[in-house]
C-alpha positions in Angstrom: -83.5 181.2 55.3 -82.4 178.6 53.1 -80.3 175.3 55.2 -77.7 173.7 54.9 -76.9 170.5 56.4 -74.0 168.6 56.1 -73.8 165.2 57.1 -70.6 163.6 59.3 -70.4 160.1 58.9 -67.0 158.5 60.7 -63.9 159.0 59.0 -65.2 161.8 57.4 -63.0 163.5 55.0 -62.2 167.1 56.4 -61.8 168.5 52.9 -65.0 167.8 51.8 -66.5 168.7 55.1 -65.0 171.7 55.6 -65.4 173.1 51.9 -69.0 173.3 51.6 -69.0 174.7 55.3 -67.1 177.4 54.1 -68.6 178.2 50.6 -72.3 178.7 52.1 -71.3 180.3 55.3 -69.0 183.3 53.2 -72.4 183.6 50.9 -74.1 187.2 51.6 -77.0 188.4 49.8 -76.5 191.8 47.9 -78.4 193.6 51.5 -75.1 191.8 53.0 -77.8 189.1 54.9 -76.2 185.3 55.1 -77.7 183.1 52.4 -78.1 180.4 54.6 -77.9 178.3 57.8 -75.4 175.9 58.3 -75.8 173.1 60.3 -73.5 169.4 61.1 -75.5 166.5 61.4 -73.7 163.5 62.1 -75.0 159.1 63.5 -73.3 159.9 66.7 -71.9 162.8 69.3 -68.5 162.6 67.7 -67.1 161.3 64.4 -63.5 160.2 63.2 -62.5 162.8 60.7 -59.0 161.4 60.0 -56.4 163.4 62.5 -58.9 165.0 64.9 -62.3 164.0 66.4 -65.6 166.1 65.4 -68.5 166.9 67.4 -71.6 167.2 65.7 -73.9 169.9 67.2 -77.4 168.1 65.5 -77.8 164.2 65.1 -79.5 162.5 62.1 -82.5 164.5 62.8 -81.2 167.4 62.0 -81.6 166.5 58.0 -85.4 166.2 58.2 -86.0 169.7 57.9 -83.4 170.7 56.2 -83.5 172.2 52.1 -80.1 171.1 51.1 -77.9 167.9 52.0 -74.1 167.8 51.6 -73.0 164.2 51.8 -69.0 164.6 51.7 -66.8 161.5 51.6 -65.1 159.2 53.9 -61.4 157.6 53.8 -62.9 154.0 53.4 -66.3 154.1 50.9 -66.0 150.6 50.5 -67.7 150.3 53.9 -71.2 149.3 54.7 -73.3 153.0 55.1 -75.3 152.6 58.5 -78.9 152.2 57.8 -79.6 155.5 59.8 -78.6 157.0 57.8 -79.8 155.7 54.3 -82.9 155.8 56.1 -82.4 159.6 57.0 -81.9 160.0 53.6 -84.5 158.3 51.7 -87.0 160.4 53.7 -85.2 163.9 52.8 -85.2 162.9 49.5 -89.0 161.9 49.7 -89.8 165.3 51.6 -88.0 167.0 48.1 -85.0 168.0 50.2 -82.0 168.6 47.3 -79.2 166.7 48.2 -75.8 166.7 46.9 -72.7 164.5 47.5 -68.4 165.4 47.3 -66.0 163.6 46.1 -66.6 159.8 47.0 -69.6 160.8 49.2 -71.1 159.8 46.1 -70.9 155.6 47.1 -73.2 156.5 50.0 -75.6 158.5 48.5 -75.6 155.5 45.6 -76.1 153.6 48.4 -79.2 154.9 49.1 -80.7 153.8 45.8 -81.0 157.4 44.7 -79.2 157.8 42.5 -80.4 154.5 40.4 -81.1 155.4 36.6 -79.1 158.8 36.8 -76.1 159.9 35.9 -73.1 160.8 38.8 -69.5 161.6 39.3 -67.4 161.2 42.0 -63.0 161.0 41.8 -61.7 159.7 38.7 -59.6 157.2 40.9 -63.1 155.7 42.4 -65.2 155.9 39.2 -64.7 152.6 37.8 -65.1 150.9 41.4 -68.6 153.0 41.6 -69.6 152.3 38.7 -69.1 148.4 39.5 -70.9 148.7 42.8 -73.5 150.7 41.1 -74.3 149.3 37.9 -77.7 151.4 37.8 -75.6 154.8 38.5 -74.0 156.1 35.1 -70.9 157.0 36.3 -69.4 159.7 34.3 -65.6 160.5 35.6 -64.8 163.0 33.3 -66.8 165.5 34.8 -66.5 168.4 38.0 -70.4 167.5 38.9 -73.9 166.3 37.7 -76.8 167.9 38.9 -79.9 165.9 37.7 -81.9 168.8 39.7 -82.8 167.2 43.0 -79.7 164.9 43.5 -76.2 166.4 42.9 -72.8 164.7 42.9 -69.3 165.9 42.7 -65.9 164.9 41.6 -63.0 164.8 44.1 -61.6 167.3 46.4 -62.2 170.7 44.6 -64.5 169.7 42.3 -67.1 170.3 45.8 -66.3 173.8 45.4 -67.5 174.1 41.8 -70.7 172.3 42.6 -71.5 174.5 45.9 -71.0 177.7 43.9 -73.2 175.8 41.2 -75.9 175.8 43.7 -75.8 179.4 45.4 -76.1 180.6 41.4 -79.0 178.4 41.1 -80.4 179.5 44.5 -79.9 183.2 44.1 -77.8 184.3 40.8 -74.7 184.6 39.1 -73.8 187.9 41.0 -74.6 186.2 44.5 -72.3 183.4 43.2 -69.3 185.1 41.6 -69.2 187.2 44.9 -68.6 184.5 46.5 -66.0 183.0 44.3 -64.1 185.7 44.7 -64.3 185.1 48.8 -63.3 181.9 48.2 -60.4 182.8 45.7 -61.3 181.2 42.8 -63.1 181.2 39.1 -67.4 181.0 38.9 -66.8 178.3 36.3 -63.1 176.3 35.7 -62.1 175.4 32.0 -62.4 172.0 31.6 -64.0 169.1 33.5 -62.2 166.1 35.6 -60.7 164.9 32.7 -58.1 166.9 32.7 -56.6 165.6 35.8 -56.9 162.0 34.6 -53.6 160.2 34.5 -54.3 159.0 30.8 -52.4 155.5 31.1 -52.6 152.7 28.7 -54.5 149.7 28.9 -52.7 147.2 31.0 -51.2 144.2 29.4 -50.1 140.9 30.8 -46.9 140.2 31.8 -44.7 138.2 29.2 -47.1 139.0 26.5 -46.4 138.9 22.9 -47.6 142.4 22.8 -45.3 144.0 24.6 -42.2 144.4 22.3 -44.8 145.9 19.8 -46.1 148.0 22.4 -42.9 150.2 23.3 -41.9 150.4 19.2 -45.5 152.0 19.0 -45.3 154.3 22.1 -41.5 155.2 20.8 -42.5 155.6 17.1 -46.1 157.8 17.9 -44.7 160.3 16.2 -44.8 158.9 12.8 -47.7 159.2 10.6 -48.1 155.1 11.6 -51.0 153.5 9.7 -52.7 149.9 10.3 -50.6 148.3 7.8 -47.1 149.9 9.2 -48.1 148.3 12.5 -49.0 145.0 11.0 -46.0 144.7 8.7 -43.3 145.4 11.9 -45.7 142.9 13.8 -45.1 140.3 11.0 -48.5 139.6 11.1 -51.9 140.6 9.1 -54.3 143.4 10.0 -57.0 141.1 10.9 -54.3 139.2 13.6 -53.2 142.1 14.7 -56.7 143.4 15.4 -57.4 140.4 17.5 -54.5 140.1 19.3 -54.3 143.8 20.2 -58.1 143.3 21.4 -57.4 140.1 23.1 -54.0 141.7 25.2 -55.3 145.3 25.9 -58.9 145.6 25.5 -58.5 148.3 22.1 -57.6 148.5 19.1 -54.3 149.1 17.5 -55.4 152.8 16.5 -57.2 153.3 19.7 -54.3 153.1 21.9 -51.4 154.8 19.4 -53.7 158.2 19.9 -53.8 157.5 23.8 -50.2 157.3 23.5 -49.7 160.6 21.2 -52.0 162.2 23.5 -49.5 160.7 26.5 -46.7 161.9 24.8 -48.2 165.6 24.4 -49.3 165.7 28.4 -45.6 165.4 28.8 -44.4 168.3 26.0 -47.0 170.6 27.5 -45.9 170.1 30.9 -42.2 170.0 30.6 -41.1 172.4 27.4 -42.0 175.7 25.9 -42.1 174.2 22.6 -45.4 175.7 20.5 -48.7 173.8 20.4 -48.2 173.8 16.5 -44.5 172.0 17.1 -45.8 169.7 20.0 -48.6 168.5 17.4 -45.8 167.2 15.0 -43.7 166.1 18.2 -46.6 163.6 19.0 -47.3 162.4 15.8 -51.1 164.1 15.1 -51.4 165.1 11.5 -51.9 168.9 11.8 -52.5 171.5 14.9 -56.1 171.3 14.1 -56.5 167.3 14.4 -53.9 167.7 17.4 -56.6 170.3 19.1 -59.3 168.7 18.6 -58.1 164.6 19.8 -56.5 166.5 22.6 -59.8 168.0 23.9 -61.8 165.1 23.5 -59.1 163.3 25.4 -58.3 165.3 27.9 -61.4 167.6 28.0 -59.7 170.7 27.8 -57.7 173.1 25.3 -53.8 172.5 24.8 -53.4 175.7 26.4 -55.2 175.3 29.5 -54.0 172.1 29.9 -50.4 174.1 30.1 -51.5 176.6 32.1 -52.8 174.5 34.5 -50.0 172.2 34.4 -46.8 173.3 33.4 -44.5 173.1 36.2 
């Protein structure tokens, strides 16, 4: 039988803990046999995990033999990761053991040096700081997961759901899988990645600068058909200035962060009206429904409509 061990560091999360413990422990095989064994490993007897205290039934040698590693997050990942267990597992990983992190688990299996020259996700809210701490690990925060076949990673929170029913499909089929979606109360595959739950803010600029009164008639006029020259020409200044300046106060261009803001500005119709995609399009200031659907997915890596769906309140 295929195991399953999931590693407890201190202050372990107990959402990412408990998720993939439940996922592979509800997984039958069509004779109705469990799919696999489950077992905690954790440095010490007992680990933080936030409001209670956990006891770990196997210590770090519990991993050696096991054919899949969960490595879910803890509350700080900014701390040092004990060298235990990046020893521990290094020597999975060179025994072939497949091993897969949730949500900002990911730091510690970077950690490691796994992950160096691959490409990972982990929350959207700790890419950019993983991504500096990595600088080997592509960090891709758009994403629900990466598998690069041995070493897995997930984004945050749910996102270790999608990736643990990604595995039982790849260990023993879609219909092994989709059964236990449905156990678990949610879709085999989710529309959309990560970036869908991105809160798409613009680039920040510095207090008091000459930008900024530009800035707000931009975000308030995205809905006109607003070229370079329109910008330029309320700026008071040439294309070429404004092109610097813009670059030297918000790190884009001019262009760049209008359609962030149109995109912005449709987040908001989709969520709060019933207006039609076709009317939201002209609302924020996109040429056409088609050039609307198509900036909006890129953007937001998802349809209009799911994104309402998914969001509306």
């Amino acid at each position: 039988m295929h195991t399953v061990a999931v590693l407890a560091l201190d202050q372990v999360i107990a959402f990412d803990l408990a998720a993939p413990i439940e996922v592979f422990s509800r997984t039958r095989l069509p004779d109705g046999r469990p799919a696999y064994r489950l077992r905690i490993c954790a440095p010490a007897p007992e680990v933080g995990a936030g409001p209670f205290t956990l006891r770990a039934p196997y210590g770090l040698d519990g991993l050696a033999d096991a054919d899949t590693i969960i490595v879910p997050g803890v509350a700080d990942p900014s701390l040092p990761v004990p060298d235990e267990v990046l020893r521990a597992l290094r020597e999975a990983a060179a025994n072939g053991t497949r091993i897969a992190s949730v949500c900002v688990g990911a730091f510690v299996l970077a950690a490691t040096g796994l992950l160096d020259g691959l490409r990972a996700t982990t929350h959207w809210v700790a890419a950019a700081e993983l991504a500096a701490r990595h600088p080997k690990v592509t960090v891709d925060p758009d994403v629900l997961y990466v598998d690069n076949g041995q070493f897995l990673t997930s984004a945050g929170a749910a996102a270790g759901l999608d990736l643990c029913l990604h595995m039982i499909r790849a260990d023993h089929g879609s219909a092994v899988a989709a059964d236990t979606a449905r156990l678990s109360v949610m879709p085999l595959e989710r529309e959309g990645g990560q970036a869908q739950f991105i809160v798409h803010q613009q680039p920040p600029t510095p207090a008091g600068a000459g930008m900024e009164p530009l800035l707000r008639w931009m975000e308030e006029h995205c809905d006109l058909e607003l070229s370079l020259q329109d910008i330029a020409a309320h700026a008071g200044i040439s294309t070429r200035t404004l092109n610097r300046r813009f670059r030297e106060q918000t790190g884009t261009t001019p262009l760049q962060w209008l359609h962030r803001a149109r995109v912005r500005r449709a987040q908001y119709l989709l969520e709060s009206t019933t207006h039609s995609v076709d009317r939201i399009a002209v609302q924020a200031g996109f040429g056409s429904p088609t050039a609307f659907r198509e900036r909006f997915k890129r953007v937001v890596g998802t349809s209009p409509q799911a994104y309402r769906r998914a969001f509306r309140g």
